[in-house]
DSSP file (Angstrom, degrees, kcal/mol; ACC not computed):
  #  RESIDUE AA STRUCTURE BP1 BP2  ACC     N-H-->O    O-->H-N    N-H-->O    O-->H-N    TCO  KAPPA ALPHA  PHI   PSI    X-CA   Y-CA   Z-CA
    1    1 A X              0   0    0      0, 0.0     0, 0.0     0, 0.0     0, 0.0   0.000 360.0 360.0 360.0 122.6   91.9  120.4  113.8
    2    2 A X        -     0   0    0      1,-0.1     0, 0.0     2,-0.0     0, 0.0  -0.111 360.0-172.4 -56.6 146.5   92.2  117.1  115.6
    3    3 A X        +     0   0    0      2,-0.1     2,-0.5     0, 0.0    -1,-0.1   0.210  46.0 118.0-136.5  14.2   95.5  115.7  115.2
    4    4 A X        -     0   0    0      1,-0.1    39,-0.0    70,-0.1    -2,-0.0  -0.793  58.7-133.5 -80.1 131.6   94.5  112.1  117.0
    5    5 A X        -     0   0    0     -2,-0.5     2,-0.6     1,-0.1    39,-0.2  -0.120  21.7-119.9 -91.4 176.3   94.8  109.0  114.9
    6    6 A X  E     -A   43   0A   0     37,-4.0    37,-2.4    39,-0.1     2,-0.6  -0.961  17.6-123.0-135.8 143.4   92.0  106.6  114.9
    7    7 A X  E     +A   42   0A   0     -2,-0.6    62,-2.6    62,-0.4     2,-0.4  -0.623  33.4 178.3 -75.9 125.4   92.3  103.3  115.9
    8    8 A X  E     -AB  41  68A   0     33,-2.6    33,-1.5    -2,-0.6     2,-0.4  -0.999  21.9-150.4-152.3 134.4   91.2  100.0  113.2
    9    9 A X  E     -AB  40  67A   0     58,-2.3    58,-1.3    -2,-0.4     2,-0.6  -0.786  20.3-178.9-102.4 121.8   91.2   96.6  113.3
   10   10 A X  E     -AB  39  66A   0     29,-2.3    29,-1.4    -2,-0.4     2,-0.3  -0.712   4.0-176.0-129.6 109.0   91.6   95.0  109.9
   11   11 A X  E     -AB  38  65A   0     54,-1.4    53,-2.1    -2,-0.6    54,-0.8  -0.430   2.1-166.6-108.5-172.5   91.7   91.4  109.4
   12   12 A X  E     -AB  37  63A   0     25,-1.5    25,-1.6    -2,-0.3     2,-0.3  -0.973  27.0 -99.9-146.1 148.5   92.2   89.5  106.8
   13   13 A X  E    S+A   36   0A   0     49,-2.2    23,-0.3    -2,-0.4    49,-0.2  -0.481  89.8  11.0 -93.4 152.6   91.9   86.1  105.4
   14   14 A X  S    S-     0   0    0     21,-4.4    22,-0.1    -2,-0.3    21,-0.1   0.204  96.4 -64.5  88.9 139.3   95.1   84.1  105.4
   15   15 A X        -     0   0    0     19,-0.1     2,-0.4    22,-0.1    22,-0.1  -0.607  37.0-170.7 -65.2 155.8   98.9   84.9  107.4
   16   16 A X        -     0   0    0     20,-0.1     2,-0.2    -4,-0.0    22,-0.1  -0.838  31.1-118.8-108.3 145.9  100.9   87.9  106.5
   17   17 A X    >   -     0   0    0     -2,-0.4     3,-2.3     1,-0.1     4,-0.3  -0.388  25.3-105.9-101.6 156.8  104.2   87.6  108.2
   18   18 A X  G >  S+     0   0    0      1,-0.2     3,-0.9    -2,-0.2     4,-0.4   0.687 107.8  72.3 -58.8 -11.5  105.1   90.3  110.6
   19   19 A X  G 3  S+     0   0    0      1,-0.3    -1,-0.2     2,-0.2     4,-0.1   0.253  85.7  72.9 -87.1  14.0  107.9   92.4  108.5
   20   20 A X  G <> S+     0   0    0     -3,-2.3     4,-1.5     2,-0.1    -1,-0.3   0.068  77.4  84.8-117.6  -0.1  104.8   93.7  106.2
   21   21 A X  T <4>S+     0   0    0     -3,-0.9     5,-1.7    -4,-0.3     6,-0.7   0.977  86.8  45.5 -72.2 -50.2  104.1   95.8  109.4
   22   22 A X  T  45S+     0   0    0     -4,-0.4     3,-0.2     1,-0.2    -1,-0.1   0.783 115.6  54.3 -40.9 -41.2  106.7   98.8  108.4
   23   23 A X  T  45S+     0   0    0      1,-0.3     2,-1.9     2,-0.2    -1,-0.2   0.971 107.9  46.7 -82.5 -80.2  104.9   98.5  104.8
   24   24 A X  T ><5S-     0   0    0     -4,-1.5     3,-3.3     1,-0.2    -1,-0.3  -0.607 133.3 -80.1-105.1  77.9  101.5   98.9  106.0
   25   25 A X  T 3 5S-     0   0    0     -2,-1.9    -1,-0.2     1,-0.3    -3,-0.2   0.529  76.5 -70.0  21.0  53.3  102.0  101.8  108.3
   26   26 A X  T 3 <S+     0   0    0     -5,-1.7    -1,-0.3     1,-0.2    -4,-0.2   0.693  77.8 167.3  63.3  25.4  103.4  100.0  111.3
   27   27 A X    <   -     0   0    0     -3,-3.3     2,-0.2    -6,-0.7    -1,-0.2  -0.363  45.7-108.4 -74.3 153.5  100.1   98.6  111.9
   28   28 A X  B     -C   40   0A   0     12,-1.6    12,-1.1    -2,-0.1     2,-0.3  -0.658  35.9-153.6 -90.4 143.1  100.7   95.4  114.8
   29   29 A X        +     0   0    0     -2,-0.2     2,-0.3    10,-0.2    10,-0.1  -0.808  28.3 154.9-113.1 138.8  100.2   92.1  112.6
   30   30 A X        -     0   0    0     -2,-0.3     8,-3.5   -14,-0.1     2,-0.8  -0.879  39.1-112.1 179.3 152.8   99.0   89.2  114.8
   31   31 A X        +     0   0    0     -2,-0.3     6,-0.1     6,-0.2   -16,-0.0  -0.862  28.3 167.0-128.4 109.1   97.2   86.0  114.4
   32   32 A X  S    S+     0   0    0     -2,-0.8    -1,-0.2     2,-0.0     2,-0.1   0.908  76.7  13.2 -54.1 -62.1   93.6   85.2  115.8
   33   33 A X  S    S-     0   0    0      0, 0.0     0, 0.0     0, 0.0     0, 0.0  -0.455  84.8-106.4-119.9 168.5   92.8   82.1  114.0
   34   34 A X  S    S+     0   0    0      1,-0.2   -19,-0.1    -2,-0.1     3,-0.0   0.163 120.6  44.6-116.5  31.3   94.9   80.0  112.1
   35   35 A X  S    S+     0   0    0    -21,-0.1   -21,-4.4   -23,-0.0     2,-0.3   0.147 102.1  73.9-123.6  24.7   93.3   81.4  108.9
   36   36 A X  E     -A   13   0A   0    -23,-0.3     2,-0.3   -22,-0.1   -23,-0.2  -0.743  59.2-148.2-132.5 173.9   93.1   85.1  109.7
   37   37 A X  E     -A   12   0A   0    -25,-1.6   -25,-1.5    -2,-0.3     2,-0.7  -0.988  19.5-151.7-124.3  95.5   95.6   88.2  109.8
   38   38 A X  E     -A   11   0A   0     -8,-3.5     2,-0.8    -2,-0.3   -27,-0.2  -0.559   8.0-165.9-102.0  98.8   94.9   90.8  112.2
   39   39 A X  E     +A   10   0A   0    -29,-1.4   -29,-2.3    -2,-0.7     2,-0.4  -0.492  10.6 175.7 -45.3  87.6   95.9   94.0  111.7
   40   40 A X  E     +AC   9  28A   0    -12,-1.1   -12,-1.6    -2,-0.8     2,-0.4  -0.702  20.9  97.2-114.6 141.4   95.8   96.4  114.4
   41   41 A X  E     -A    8   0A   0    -33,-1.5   -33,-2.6    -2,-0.4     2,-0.4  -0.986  61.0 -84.0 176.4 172.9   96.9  100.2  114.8
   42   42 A X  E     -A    7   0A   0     -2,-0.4     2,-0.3   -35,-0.2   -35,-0.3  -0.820  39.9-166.6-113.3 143.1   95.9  104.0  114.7
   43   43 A X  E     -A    6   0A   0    -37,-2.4   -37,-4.0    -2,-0.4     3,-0.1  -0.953  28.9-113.8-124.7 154.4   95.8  105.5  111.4
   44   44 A X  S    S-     0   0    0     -2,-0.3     2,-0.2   -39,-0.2     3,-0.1   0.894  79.5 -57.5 -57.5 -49.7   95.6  109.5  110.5
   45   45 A X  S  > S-     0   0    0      1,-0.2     4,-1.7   -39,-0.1    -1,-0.2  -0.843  78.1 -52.3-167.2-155.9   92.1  109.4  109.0
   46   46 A X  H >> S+     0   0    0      1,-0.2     4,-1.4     2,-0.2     3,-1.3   0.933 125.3  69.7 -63.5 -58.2   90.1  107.5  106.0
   47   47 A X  H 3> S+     0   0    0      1,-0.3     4,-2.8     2,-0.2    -1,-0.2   0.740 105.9  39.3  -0.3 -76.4   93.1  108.7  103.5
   48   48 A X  H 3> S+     0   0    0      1,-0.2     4,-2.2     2,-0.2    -1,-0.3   0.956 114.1  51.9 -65.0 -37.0   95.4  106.3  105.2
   49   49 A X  H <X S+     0   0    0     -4,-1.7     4,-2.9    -3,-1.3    -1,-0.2   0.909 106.1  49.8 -47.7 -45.8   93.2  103.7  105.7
   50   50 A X  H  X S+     0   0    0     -4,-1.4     4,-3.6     2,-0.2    -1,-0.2   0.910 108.1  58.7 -52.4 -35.8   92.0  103.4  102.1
   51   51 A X  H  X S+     0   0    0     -4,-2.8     4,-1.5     1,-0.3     5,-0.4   0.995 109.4  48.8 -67.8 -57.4   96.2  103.3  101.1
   52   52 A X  H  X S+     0   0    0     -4,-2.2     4,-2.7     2,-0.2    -1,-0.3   0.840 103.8  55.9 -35.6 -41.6   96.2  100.2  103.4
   53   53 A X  H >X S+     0   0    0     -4,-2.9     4,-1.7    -5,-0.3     3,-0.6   0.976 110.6  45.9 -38.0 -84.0   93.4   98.8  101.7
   54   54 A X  H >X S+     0   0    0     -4,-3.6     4,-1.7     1,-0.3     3,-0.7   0.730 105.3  56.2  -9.4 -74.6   95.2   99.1   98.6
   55   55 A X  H >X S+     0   0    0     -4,-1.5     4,-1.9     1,-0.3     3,-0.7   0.935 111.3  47.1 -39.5 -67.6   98.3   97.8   99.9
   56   56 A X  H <X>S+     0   0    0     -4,-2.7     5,-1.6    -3,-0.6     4,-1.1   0.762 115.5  45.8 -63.1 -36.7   96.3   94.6  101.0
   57   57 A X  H <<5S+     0   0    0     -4,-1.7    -1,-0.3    -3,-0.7    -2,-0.2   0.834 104.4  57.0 -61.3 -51.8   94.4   94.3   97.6
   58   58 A X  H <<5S+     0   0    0     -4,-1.7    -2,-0.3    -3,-0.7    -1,-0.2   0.868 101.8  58.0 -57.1 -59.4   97.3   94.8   95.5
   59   59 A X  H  <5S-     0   0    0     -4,-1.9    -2,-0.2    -5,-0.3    -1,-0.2   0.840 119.0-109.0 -83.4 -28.9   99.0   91.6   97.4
   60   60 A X  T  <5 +     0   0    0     -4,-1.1    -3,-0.2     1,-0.5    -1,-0.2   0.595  68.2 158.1 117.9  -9.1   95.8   89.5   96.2
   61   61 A X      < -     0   0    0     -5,-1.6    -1,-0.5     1,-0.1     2,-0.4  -0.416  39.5-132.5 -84.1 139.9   94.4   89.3  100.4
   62   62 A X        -     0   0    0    -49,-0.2   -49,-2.2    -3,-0.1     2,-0.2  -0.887  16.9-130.8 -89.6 132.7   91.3   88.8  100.9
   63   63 A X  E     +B   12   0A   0     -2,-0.4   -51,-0.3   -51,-0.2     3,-0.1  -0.661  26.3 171.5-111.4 126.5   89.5   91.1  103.4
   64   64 A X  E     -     0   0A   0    -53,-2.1     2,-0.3     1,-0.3   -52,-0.2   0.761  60.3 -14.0 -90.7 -44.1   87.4   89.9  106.1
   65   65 A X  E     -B   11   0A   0    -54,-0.8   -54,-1.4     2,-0.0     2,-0.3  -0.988  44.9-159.4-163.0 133.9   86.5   92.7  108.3
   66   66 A X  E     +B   10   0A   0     -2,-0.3     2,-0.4   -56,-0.2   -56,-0.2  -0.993  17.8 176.0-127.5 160.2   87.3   96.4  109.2
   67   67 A X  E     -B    9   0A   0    -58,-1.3   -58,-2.3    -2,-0.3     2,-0.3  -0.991  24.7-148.0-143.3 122.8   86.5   98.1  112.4
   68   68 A X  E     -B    8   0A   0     -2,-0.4     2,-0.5   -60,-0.2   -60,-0.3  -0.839  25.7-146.5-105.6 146.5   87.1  101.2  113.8
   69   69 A X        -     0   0    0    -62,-2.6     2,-1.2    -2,-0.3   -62,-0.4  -0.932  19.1-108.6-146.6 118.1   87.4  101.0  117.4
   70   70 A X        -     0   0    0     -2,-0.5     2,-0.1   -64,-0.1   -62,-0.0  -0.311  27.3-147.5 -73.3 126.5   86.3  103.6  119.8
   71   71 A X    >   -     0   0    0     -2,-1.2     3,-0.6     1,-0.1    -3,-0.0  -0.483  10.0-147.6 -80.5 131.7   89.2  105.3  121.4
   72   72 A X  G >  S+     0   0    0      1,-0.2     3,-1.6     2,-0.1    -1,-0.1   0.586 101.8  64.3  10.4 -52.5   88.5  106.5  125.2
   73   73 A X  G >  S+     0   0    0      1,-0.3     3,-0.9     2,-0.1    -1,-0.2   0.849  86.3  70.4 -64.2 -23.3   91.0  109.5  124.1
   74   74 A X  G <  S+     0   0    0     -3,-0.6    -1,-0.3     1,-0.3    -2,-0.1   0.533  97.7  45.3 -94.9   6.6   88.5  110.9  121.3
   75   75 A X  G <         0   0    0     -3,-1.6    -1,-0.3     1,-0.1    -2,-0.1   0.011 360.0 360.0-123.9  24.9   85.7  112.4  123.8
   76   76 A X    <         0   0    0     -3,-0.9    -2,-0.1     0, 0.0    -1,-0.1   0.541 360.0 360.0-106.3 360.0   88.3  114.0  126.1
């Protein structure tokens, strides 16, 4: 069983301040625009991904984009 996380970029519209990283499964918080959120970070599979969603939904954020970003590591 593959035991590699997969890497996504999730942004979002609007700041979330960086102490919501821990919260949302240590994902790196950082700001592209100065009306976007990005969230970037490896997650376990879709499972964790969805609970982030959630998490982000539940706070009322509006969701611009997710991405899954191909990893180098995952065809080795």
């Amino acid at each position: 069983m593959e035991t590699n996380h997969i890497l996504y970029e999730i942004i979002i519209e609007g700041h979330l301040d960086r102490y919501w990283s821990e919260w949302l499964d240590n994902l790196t918080i950082t700001f592209p625009t100065a009306r976007t959120t990005l969230l970037r970070g490896r997650l376990a599979d879709q499972t964790a991904l969805f609970g982030v969603l959630k998490k982000l939904h539940n706070l009322g954020l509006s969701l611009i984009s997710v991405r899954r970003i191909e990893d180098k590591q995952e065809g080795e």
